[in-house]
VMD Tcl script that draws the C-alpha trace (Angstrom):
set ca {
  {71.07 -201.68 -25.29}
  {74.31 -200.05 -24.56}
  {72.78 -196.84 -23.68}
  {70.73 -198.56 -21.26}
  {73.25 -199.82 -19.66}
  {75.60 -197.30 -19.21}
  {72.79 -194.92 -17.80}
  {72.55 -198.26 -15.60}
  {75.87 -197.97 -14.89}
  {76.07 -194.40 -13.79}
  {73.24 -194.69 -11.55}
  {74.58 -197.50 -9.47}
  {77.82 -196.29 -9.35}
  {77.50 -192.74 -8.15}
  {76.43 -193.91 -4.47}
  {80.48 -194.98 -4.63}
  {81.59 -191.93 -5.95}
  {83.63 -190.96 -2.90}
  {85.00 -194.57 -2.47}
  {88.06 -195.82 -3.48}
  {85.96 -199.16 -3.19}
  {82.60 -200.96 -2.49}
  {82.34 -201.53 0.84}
  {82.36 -204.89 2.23}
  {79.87 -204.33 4.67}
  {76.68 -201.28 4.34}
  {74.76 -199.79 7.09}
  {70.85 -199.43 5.31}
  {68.26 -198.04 7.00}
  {65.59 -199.37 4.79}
  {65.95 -202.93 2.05}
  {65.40 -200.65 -0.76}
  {68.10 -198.62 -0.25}
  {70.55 -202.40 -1.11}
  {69.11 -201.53 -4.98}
  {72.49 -200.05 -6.33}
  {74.83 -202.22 -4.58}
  {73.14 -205.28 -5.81}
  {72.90 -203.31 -9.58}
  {76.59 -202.60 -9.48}
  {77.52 -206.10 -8.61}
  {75.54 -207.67 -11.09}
  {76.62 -205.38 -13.92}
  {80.40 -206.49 -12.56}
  {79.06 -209.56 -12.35}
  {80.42 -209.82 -8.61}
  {79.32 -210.36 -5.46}
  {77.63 -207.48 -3.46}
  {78.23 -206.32 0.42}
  {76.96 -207.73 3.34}
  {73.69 -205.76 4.61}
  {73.11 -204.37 8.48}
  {69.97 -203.21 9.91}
  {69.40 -202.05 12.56}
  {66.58 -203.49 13.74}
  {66.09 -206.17 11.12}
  {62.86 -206.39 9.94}
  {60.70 -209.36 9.92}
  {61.41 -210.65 6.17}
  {64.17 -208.77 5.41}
  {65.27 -211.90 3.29}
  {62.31 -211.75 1.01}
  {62.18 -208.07 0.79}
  {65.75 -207.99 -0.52}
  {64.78 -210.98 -3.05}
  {61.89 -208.52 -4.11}
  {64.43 -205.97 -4.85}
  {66.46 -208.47 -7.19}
  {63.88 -209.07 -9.23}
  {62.85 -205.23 -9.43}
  {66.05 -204.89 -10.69}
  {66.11 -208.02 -13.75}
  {62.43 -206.95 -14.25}
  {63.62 -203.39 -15.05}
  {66.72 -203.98 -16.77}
  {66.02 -207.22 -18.40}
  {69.12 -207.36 -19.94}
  {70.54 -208.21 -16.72}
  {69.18 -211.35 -16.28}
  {72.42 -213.44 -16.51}
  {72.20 -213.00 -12.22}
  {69.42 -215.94 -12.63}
  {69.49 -216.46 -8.61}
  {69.76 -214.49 -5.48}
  {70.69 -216.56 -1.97}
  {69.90 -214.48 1.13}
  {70.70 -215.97 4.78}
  {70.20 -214.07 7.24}
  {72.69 -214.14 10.84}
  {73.56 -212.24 13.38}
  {72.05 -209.11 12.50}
  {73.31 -209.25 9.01}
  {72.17 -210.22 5.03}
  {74.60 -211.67 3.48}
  {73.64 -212.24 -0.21}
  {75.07 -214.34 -3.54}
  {74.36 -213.90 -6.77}
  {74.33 -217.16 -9.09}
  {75.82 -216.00 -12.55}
  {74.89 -217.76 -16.39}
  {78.85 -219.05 -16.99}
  {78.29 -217.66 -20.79}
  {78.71 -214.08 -18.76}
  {81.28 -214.74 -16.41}
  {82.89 -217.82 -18.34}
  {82.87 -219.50 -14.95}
  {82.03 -222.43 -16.65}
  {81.68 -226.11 -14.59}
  {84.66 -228.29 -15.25}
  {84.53 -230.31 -17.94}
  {81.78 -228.74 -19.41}
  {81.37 -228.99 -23.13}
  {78.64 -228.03 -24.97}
  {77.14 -227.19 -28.90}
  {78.58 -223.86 -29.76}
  {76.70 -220.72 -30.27}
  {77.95 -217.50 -30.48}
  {74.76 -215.88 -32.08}
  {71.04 -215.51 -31.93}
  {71.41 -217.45 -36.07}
  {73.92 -220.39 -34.47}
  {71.33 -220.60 -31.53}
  {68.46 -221.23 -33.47}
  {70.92 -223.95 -34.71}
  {71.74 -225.75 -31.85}
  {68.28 -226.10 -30.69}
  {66.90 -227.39 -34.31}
  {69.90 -230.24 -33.81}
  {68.68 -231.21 -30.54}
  {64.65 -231.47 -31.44}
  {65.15 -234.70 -32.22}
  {65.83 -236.26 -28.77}
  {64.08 -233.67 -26.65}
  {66.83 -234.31 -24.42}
  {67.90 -231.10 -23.31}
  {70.90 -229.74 -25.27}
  {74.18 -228.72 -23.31}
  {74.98 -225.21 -25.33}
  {77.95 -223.21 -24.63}
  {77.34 -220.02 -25.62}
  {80.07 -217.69 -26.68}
  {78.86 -214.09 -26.60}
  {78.71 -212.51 -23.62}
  {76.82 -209.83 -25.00}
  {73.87 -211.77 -26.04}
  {70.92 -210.97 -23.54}
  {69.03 -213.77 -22.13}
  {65.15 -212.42 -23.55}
  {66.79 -212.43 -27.01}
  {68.14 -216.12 -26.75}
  {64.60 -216.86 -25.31}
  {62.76 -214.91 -28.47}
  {65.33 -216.38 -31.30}
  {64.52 -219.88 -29.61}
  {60.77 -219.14 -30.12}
  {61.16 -219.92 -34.09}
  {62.16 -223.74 -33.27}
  {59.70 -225.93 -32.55}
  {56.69 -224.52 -35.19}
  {54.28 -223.86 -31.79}
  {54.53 -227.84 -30.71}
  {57.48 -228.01 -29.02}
  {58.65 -224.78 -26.96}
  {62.76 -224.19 -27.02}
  {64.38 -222.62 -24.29}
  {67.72 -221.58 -22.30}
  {67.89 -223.81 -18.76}
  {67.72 -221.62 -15.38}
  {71.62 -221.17 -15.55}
  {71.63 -221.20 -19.29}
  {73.73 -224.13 -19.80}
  {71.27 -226.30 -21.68}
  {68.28 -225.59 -24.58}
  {65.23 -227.39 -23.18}
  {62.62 -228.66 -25.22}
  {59.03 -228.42 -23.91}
  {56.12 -230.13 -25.74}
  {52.82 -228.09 -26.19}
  {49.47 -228.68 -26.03}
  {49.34 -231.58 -23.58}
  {51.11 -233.81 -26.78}
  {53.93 -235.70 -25.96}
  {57.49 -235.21 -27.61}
  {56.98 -238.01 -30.19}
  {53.32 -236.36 -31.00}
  {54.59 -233.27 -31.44}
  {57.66 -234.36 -33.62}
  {55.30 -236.41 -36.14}
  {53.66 -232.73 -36.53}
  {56.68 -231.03 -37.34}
  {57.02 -234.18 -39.44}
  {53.98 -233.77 -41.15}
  {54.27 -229.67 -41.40}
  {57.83 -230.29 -43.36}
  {56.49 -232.94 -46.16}
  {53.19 -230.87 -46.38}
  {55.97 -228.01 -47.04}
  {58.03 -230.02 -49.36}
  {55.05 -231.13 -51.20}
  {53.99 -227.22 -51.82}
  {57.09 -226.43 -52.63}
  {57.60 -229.31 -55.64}
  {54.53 -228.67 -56.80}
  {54.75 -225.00 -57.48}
  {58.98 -224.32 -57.23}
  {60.17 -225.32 -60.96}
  {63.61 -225.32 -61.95}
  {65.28 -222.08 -63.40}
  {63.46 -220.30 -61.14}
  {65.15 -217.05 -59.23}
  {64.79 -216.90 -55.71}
  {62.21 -214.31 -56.24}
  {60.50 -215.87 -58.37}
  {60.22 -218.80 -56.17}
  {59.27 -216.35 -52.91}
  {56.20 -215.19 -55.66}
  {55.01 -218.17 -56.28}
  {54.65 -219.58 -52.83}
  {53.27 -216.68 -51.45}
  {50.95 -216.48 -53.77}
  {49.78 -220.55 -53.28}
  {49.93 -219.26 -49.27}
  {47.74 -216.16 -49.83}
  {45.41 -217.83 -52.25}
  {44.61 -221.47 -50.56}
  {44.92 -220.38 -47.11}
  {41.63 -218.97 -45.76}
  {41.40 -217.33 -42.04}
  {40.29 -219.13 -38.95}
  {37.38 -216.08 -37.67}
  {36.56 -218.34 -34.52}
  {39.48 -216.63 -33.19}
  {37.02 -213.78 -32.90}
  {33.74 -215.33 -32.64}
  {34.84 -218.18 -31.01}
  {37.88 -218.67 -29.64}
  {37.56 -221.26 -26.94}
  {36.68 -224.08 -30.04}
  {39.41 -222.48 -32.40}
  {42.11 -225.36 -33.16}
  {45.30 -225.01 -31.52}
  {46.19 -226.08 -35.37}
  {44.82 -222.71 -36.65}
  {48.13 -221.33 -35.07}
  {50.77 -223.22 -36.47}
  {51.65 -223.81 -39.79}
  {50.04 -227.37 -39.76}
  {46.71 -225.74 -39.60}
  {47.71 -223.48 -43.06}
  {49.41 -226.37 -44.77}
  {46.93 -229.24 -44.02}
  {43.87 -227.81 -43.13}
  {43.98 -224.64 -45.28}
  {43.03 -222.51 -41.67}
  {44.56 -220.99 -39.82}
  {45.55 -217.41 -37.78}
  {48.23 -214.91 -38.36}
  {50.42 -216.97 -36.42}
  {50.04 -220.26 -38.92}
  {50.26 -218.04 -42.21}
  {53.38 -216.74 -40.82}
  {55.20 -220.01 -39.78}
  {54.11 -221.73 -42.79}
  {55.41 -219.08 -44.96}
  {59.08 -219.85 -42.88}
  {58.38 -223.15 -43.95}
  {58.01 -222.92 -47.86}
  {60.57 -220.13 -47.53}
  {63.29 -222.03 -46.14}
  {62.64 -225.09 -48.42}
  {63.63 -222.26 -51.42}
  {66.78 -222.20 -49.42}
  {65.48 -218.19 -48.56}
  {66.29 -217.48 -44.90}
  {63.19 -216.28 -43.44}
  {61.88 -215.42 -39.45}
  {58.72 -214.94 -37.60}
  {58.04 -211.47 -36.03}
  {55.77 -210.79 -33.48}
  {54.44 -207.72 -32.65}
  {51.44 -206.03 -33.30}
  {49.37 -204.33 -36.31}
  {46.84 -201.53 -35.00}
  {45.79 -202.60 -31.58}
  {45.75 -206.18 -31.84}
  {48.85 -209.02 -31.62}
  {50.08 -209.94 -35.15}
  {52.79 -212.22 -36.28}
  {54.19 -211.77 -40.13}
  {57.53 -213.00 -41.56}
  {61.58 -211.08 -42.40}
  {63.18 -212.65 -45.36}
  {66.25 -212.56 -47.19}
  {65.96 -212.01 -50.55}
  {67.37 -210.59 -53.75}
  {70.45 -209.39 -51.11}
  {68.33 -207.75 -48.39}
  {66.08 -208.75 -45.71}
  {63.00 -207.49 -46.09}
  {59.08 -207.87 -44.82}
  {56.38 -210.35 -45.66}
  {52.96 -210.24 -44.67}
  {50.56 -213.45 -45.86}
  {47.75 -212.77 -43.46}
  {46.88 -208.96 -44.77}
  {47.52 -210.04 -48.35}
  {45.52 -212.97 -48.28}
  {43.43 -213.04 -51.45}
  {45.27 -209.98 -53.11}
  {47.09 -212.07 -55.84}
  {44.86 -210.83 -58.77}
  {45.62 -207.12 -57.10}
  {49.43 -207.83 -56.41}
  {50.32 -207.72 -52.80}
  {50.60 -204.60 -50.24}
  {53.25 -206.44 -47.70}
  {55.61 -208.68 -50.27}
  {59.19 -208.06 -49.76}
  {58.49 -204.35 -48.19}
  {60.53 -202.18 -45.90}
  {59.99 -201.63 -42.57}
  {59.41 -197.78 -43.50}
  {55.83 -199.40 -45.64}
  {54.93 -201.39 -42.32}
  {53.46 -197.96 -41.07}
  {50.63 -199.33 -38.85}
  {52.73 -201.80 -37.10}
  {54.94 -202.01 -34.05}
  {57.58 -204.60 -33.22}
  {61.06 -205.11 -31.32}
  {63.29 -203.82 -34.32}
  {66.54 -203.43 -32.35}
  {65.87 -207.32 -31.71}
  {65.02 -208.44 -35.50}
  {68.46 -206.69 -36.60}
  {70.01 -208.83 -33.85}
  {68.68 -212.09 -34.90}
  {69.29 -211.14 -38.36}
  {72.91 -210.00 -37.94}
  {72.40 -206.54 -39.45}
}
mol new
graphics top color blue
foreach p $ca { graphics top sphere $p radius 0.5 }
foreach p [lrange $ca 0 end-1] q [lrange $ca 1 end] { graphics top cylinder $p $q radius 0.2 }
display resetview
């Protein structure tokens, strides 16, 4: 990421190599050519110059929006500019970014807020507000953190019922129901998935057990009582939503790669192992499978390729990524959310 941004930086800033200053005010003769003022004020999280054309072209105020976005669309980890005001007077476009206060730590007065400094304490905050489904005033704390990575790490709250994330100006953690279900619906499902979890994990997890063993044991009940939902092949439109959470692997023994992996997070976490979803894909097709924390490393789990395999021993049990040979995922982003 910081490679991207400094070759960022150096683009927008050689326009002012001359300068002794951005200009208040900048002759264009086309929108386009606003790109690396707007770039260079965002990255100094300012304000950029007012704009003269001469003429000014119908829409100029829209075409100059357009640009923003090129830009956060582009550079996605410049999204903390969540808003662009354009008025246009006299001749002239004067423009104003709105900043996320975790960037600029123009925060509004008296703001307080559940502290997160991490993609780990994020996760955090939003499994503390799930309850009310009020949305959650966060004040985050790391100015480094990226706004698509505080929007993926808030992706494994809410098991696929309720989505979790950052408000416009990324003040709050909002909590979305899926599904058409209401918030209380979709709470008594992440009710259910966490007894159905519990009840795995006290019927298999005996005491003495290592960690490892523990991980074996309810991968193995995962792998071997889990079957997979083919109408998402055959036919899709009449596959349960279910089959893609963890409630459809834990109570109706069916389910996709996305319910193996969420209720592996499940049993995992009740053995007090640490354990993510990753999404990303295996050949040509999407693919969701699990990183763990065990035995003093995090490492890669794969339920949905090893279903059945118990008798064999398993190809994707607490692997490396360097064994994960026919898939693709964000890495750079798992060792962020994992804090390696």
């Amino acid at each position: 990421m910081i490679s991207t941004i400094l070759s960022i930086v150096f683009s927008a800033v050689s326009i002012f190599s001359s300068l002794a200053a951005p200009p208040d005010v900048v002759e264009l003769d086309d929108i386009s050519e606003a790109e690396p003022y707007l770039t260079l004020a965002i990255l100094t999280a300012s304000q950029p110059p007012e704009f003269r054309l001469d003429p000014m072209p119908e829409g100029a105020d829209m075409d100059i929006r357009n640009v923003f976005h090129s830009i956060t669309s582009e550079h996605p980890e410049l999204k903390y500019a969540y808003d662009l005001s354009v008025e246009l007077s006299d001749g002239a476009l004067q423009c104003e970014f709105s900043y996320m206060p975790y960037r600029t730590g123009d925060w509004p007065e008296g703001f307080s807020g559940v502290e997160a400094g991490s993609l780990a304490e994020l996760i955090e905050a939003a499994r503390s507000g799930l309850a009310s489904g009020e949305p959650l005033p966060v004040r985050i704390t790391n100015a480094a953190l990226t706004v698509d990575d505080m929007n993926k790490a808030l992706q494994q709250v809410g098991g696929g019922y309720i989505l979790c994330q950052l408000s416009r100006d990324g003040t709050e953690i909002v909590y979305t129901p899926q599904n058409n279900l209401s918030h209380s619906d979709a709470l008594a499902k992440l009710s259910e998935i966490d007894a159905l979890a519990e009840g795995v994990f006290s019927a298999n997890v005996t005491d003495g057990m290592t960690q490892r063993e523990a991980a074996e044991v309810l991968y193995t009940c995962l792998t071997e009582t889990v079957r997979y939902d083919h109408r998402y092949y055959s036919d899709r439109a009449n596959m349960p939503f279910d089959s893609q959470t963890a409630y459809g692997a834990l109570h109706d023994g069916l389910a996709i790669c996305g319910g193996y992996a969420q209720a592996l997070q499940a049993l995992f976490e009740k053995a007090g192992i640490p354990c993510y979803t990753v999404s990303g894909s295996m050949g040509s097709e999407y693919h969701m499978w699990n990183i763990a924390y065990l035995d003093g490393e995090w490492c890669y789990f794969d339920a949905t390729s090893d279903r059945g395999r118990a008798d064999y021993w398993f190809n994707y049990f607490a692997v490396g990524s360097d064994q994960l040979t026919n898939y693709e995922w964000d890495s750079g982003f798992v060792s962020r959310l994992t804090g390696e």
